[in-house]
C-alpha positions as CSV (number, residue, x, y, z in Angstrom):
1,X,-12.7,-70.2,-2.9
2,X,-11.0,-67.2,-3.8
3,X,-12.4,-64.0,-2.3
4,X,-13.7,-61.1,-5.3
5,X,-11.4,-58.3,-6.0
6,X,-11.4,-55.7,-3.7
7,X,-11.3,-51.6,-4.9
8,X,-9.5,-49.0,-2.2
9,X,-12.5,-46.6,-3.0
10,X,-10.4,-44.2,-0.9
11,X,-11.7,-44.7,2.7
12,X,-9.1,-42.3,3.9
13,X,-8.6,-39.7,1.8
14,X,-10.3,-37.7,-1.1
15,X,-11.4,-39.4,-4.6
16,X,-9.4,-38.3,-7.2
17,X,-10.5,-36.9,-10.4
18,X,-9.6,-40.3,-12.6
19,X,-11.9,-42.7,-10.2
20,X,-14.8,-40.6,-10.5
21,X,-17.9,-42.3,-12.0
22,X,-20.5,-41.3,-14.7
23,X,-24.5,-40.0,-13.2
24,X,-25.9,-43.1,-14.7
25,X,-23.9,-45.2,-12.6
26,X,-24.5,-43.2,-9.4
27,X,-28.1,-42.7,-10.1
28,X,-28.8,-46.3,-10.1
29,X,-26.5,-47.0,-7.0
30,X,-28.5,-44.7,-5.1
31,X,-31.8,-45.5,-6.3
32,X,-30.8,-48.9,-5.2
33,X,-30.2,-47.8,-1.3
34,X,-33.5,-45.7,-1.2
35,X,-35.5,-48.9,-2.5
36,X,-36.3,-50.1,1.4
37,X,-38.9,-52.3,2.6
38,X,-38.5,-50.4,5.8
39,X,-39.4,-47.1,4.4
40,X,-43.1,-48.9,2.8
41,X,-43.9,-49.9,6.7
42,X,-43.4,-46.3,7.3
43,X,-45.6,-45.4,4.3
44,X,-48.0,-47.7,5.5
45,X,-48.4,-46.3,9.0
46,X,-49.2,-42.7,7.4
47,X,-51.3,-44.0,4.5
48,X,-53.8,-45.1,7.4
49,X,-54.0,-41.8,8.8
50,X,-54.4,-39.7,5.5
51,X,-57.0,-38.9,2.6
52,X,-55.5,-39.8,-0.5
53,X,-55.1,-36.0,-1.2
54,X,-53.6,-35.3,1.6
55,X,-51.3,-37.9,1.9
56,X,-49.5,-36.9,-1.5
57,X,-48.8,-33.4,-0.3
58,X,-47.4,-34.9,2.9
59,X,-44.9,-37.2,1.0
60,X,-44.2,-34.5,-1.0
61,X,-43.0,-32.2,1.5
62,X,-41.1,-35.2,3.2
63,X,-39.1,-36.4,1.0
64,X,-38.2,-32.6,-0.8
65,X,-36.7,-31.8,2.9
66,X,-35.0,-35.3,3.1
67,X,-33.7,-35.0,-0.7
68,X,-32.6,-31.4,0.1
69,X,-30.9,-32.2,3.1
70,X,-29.4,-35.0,1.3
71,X,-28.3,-32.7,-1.6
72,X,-26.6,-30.5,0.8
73,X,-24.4,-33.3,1.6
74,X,-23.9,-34.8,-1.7
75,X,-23.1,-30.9,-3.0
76,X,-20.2,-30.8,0.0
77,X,-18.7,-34.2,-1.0
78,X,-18.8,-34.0,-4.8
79,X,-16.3,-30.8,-4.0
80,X,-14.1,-32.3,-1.7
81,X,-14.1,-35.7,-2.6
82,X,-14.6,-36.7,1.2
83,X,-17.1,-38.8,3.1
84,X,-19.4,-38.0,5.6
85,X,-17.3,-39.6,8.0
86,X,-14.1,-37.7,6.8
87,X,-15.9,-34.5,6.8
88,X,-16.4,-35.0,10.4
89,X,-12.9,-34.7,11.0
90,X,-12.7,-31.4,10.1
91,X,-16.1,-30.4,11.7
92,X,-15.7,-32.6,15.3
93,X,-11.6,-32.9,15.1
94,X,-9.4,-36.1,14.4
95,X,-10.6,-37.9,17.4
96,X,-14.1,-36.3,18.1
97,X,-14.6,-37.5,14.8
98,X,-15.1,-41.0,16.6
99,X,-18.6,-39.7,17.6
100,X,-19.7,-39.5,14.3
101,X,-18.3,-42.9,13.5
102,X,-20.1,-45.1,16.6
103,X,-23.3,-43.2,15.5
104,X,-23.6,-44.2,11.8
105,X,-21.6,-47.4,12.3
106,X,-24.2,-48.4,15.0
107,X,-27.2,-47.2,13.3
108,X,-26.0,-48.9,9.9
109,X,-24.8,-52.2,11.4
110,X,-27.8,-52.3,12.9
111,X,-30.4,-52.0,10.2
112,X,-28.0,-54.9,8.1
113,X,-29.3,-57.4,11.5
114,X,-32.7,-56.2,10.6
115,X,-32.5,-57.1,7.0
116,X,-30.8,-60.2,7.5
117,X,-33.5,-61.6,10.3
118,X,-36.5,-60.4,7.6
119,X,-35.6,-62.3,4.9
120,X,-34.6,-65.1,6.6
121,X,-37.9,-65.3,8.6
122,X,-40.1,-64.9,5.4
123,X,-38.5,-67.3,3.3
124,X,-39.2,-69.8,6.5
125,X,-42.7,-68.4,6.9
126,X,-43.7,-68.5,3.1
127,X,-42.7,-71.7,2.0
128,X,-43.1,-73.1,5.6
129,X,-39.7,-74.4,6.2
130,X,-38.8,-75.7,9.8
131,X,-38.1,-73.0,13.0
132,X,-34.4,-74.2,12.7
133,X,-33.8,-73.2,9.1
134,X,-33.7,-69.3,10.0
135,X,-30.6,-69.2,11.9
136,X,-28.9,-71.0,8.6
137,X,-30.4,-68.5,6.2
138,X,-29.3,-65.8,8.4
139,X,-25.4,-66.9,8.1
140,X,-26.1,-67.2,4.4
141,X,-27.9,-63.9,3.9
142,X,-25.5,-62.2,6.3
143,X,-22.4,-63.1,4.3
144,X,-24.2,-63.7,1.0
145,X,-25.6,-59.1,1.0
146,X,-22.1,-58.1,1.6
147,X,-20.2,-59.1,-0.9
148,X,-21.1,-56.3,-3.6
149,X,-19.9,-53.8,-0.6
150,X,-16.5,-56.0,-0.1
151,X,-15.7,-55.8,-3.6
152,X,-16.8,-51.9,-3.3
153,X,-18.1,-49.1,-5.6
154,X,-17.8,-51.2,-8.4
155,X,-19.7,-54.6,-7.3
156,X,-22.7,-51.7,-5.8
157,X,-23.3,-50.4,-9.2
158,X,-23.1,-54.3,-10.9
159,X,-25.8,-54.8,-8.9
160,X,-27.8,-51.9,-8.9
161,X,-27.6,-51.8,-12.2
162,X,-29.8,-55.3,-13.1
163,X,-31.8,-54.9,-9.8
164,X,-32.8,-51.0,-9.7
165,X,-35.1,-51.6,-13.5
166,X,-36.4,-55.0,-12.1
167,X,-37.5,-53.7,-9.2
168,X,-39.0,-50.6,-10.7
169,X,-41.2,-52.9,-13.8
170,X,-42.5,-55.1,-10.6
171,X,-43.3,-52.0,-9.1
172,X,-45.3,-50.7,-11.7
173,X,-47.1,-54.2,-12.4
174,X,-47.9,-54.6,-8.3
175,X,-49.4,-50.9,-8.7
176,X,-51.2,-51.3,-11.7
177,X,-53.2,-54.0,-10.5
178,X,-53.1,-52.3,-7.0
179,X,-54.7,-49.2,-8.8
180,X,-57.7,-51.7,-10.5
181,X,-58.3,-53.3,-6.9
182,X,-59.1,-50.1,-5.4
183,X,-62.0,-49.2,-8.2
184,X,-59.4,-46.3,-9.7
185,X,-59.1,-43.0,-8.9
186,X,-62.3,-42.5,-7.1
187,X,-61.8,-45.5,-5.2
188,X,-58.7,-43.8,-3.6
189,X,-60.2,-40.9,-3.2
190,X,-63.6,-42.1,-2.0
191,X,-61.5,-43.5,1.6
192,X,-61.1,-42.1,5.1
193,X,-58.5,-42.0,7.3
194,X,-58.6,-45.1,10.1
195,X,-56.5,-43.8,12.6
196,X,-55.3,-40.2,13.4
197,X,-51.6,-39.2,13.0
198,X,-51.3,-35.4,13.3
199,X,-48.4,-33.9,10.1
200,X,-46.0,-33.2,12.3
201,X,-45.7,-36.5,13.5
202,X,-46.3,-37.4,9.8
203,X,-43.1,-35.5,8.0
204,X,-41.2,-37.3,11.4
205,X,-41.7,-40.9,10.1
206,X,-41.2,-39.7,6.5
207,X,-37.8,-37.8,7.3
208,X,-36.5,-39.8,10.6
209,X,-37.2,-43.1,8.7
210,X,-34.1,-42.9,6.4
211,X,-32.1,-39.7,7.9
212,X,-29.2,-41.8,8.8
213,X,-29.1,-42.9,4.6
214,X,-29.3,-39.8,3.6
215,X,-26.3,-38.4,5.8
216,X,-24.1,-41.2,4.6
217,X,-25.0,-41.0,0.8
218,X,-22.0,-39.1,0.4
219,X,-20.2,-42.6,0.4
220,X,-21.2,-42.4,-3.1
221,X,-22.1,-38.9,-4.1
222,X,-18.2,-37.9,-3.6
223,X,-17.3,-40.0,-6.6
224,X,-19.8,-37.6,-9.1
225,X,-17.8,-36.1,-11.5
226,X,-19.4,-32.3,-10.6
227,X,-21.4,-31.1,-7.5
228,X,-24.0,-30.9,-10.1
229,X,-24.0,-34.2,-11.2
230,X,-24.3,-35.1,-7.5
231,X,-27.2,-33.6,-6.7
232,X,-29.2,-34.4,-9.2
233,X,-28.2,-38.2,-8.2
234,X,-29.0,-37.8,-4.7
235,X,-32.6,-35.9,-5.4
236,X,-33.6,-38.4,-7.8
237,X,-33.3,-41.0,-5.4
238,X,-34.1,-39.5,-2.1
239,X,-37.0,-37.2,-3.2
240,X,-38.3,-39.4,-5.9
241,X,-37.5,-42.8,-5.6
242,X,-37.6,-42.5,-1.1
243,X,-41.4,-40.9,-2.3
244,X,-42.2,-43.8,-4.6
245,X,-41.4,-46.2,-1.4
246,X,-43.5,-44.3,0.4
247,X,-46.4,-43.9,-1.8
248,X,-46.1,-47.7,-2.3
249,X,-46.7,-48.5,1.4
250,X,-49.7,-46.4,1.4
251,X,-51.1,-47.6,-1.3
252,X,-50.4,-51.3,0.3
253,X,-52.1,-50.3,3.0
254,X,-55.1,-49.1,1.2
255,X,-56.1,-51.7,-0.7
256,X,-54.8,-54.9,0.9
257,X,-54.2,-53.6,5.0
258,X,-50.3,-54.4,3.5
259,X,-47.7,-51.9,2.8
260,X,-44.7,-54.5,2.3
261,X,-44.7,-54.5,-1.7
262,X,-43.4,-58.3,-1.1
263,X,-46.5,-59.0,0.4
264,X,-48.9,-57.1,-1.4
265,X,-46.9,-59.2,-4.4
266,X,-48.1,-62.2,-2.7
267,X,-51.6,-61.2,-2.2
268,X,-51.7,-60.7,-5.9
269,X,-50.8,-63.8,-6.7
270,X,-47.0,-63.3,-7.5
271,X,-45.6,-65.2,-5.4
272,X,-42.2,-65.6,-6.9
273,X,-42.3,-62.2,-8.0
274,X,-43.0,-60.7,-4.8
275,X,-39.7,-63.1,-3.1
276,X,-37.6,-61.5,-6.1
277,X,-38.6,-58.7,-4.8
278,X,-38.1,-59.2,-1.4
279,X,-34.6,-60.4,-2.5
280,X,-33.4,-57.3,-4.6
281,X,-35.2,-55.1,-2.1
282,X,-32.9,-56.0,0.6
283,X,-29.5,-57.0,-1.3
284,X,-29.3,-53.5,-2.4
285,X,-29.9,-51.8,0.5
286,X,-28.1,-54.3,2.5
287,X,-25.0,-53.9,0.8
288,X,-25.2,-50.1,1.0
289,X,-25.8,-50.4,5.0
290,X,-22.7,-52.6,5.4
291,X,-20.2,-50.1,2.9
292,X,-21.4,-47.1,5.1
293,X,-20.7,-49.5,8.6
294,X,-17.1,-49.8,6.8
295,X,-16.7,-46.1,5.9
296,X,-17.2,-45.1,9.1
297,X,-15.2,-48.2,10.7
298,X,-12.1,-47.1,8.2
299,X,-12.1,-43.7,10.1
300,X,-12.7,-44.6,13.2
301,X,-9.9,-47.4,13.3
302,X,-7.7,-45.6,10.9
303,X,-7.1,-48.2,8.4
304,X,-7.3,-48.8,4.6
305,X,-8.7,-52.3,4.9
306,X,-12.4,-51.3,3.6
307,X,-12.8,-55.1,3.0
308,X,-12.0,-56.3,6.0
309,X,-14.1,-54.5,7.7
310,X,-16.9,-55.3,5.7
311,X,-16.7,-58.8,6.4
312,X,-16.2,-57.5,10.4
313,X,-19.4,-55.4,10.1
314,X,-21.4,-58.2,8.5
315,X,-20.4,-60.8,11.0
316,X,-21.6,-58.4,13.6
317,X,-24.8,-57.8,11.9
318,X,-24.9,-61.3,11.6
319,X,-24.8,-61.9,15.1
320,X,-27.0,-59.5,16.4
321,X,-30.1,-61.1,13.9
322,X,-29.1,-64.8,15.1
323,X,-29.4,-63.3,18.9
324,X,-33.2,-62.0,18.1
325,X,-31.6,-58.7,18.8
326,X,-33.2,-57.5,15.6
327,X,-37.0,-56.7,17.3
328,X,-35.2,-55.1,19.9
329,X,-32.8,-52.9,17.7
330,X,-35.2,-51.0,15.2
331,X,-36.8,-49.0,18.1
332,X,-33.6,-48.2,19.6
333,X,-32.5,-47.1,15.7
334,X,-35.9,-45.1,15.1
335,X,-34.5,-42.8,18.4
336,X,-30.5,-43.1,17.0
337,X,-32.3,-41.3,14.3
338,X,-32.9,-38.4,15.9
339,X,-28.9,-38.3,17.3
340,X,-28.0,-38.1,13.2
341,X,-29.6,-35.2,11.6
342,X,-27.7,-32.4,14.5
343,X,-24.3,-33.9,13.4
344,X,-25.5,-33.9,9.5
345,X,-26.3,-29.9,10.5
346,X,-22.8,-29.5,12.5
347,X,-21.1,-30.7,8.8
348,X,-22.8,-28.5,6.7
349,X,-22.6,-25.3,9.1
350,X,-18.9,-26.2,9.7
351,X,-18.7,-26.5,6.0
352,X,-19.9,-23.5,5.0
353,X,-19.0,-20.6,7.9
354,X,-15.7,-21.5,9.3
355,X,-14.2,-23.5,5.7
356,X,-16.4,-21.1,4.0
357,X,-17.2,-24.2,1.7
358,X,-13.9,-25.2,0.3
359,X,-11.9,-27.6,3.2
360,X,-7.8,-28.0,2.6
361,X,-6.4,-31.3,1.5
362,X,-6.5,-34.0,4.3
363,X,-3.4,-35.3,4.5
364,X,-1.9,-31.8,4.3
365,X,-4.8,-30.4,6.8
366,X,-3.9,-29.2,10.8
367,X,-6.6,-30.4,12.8
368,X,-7.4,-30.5,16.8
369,X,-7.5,-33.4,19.2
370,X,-11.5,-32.2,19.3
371,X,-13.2,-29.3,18.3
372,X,-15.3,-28.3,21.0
373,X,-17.3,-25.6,19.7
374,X,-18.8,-28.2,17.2
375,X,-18.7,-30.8,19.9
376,X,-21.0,-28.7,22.6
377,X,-23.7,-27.4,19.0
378,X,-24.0,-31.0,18.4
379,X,-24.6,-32.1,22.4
380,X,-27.0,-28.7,22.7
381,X,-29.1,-29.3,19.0
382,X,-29.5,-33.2,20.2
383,X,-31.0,-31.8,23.1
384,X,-33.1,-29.7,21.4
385,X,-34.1,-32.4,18.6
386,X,-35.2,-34.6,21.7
387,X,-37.0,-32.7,23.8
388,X,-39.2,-31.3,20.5
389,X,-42.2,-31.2,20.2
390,X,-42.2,-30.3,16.4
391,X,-40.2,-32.5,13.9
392,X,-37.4,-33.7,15.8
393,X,-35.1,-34.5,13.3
394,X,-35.5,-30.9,11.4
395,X,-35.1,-29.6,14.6
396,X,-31.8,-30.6,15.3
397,X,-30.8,-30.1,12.0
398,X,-31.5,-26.4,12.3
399,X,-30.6,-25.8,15.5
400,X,-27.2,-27.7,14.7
401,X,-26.5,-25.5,11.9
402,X,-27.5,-22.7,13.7
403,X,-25.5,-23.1,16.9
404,X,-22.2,-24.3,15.4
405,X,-21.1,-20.9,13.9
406,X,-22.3,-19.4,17.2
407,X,-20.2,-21.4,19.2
408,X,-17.2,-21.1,17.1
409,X,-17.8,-17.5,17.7
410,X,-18.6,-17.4,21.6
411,X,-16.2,-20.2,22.9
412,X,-12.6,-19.0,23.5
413,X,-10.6,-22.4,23.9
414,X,-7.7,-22.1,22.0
415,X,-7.7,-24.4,18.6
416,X,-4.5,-25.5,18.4
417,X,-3.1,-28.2,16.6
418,X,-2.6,-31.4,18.6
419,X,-1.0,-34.5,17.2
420,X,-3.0,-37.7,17.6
């Protein structure tokens, strides 16, 4: 069988003008990454702990620092047509740039082994097929969610397109009936908190939770036609549509002691609804995870094979959820987490003090080996971030952004160019 076409989508250099895409087109693609079944378990864990009141003013002021952070980035690629992971040249240097790769690559590749091992474990579990089915299903789901991403901007937005509005009208059905379960408004209202999570460690679940997403929307945010157009994009997914997940796994969690939409689905007696769900859930996220793993594998190996290294990423991912690795790697992600948001604030002070928020052309640009200064803000706001005791993630996020213009300024090494 002949593989699908596969678009450059410029993994090595700037988007031009001509292949930038319309909002609508954008919008839905990103709409489609922020619809995770991950980010309802988080909104399930701090729906337990919350008043109803409460709980919306938390996921309010969440997801408006996530979608502003995200803006931020989307803003800085919509102008220079770059991706997070070629920003990070200019920012770390052409080969400290490979630090920025092995972090999102990881983080990504990981999360695509998460999603493959769910699906494949519910679909066993739901229609009780044998133990020895879910390693099959795994190979099928693990090469099956990446082929929108092999074929590339284009085959994202086919599919975000039919499975963004289906997603949203069984969204709105699941809640409606959700919303009559729970005896209305009152009903919500009427609850108390079962466990105690204190806010800080509540904005850390709703921030952390989909931080690395967020720092690699620019896959797709640098092919808006204007900044503007970009973040608008970007806010309406991460602040609204990352909140809607949210509010979903609360509410889940409220009335059926479920925050997975797919199950709640079930508990409501749409079954077949809730495994369309399930399906479309996860394809269009999936397919997002493994284009970022390949955006970031591009740089890091230097090549313009964006396909190939799809179908790399997804074999690895594939791998790791066939080895079990998958219970294993979403802890070890949830702390990666905290790694990402100090290199997302080493870009954007980078960005705007020492390029004074307009980088030169890439091919043209003379860059170092490794820029320290950036190097030793990120290693210092890491620190910070990890040793917090207050919001990790912002944490290193400010203190990155703070600390790289400082050490531009206070370290003396000389930044000359060095060909690699």
């Amino acid at each position: 069988m002949a593989l699908p076409h596969v678009d450059d989508d410029h993994p090595l250099s700037e988007v031009p003008a001509t292949a930038r895409k319309p909002f609508g087109s954008l919008a839905l693609l990103l709409l489609g990454f922020t619809f995770f079944t991950a980010t309802m378990f988080a909104g399930g864990r701090i729906g337990e702990a919350f008043g109803f009141g409460e709980l919306l003013l938390l996921i309010v002021i969440g997801n408006l620092l996530l979608g502003a952070y995200a803006a931020i980035i989307a803003w800085m690629a919509a102008r220079s047509g770059l991706n997070t992971a070629l920003m990070a040249r200019f920012a770390l240097g052409n080969r400290g740039s490979a630090l920025s790769d092995l972090l999102l690559g990881i983080t990504q590749v990981g999360w695509y082994a998460w999603g493959v091992a769910t699906i494949a474990h519910v679909l066993v579990g739901t229609f009780s097929l044998p133990d020895g089915l879910a390693p099959v299903l795994m190979v099928l789901f693990g090469f099956g969610f990446c082929l929108t991403a092999f074929v590339g901007y284009r085959g994202l937005a086919r599919l975000s397109q039919l499975a963004v509005p289906a997603m949203t009208v069984l969204i709105v059905i699941s809640m409606v009936l959700a919303w009559q379960d729970a005896g209305g408004l009152s009903g919500l209202t009427s609850r108390t908190a079962e466990s105690s999570l204190g806010w800080t460690a509540g904005i850390t679940i709703i921030f952390g939770t989909f931080v690395s997403g967020a720092t690699q929307a620019s896959n797709w945010s640098r092919f808006a036609r204007t900044p503007a157009q970009a973040v608008t994009a970007t806010l309406l997914a991460f602040f609204i549509g990352n909140g809607l997940m949210v509010l979903i796994g609360a509410m889940g969690a409220f009335v059926y002691q479920q925050p997975d939409i797919v199950e709640v689905l079930i508990l409501q007696g749409l079954t077949l609804f809730g495994l369309i769900m399930l399906f479309l859930n996860l394809w269009t996220t999936q397919d997002n995870t493994i284009y970022n793993f390949a955006a970031a594998g591009c740089n890091l190996l230097r090549t313009r094979r964006r396909g190939q290294v799809t179908l790399a990423g997804a074999a690895v991912g594939t791998l790791l959820a066939l080895a079990g690795m998958d219970q294993l790697l979403v802890p070890f992600l949830v702390a990666l987490g905290t790694c990402i948001p100090p290199l997302g604030g080493v870009i954007i002070g980078d960005y705007l003090f020492r390029y004074r928020s307009r980088y030169p052309a890439l091919e043209s640009a003379t860059l170092p080996a490794v820029h320290w200064p950036s190097i030793v803000a990120y290693v210092l706001a890491t620190l910070g971030a990890w040793y917090s005791p207050w919001v990790p993630p912002l944490t290193g996020l400010l203190l990155a952004f703070v600390l790289t213009p400082l050490c531009n300024r206070l370290m003396t090494i000389p930044q000359r160019a060095i060909v690699s």
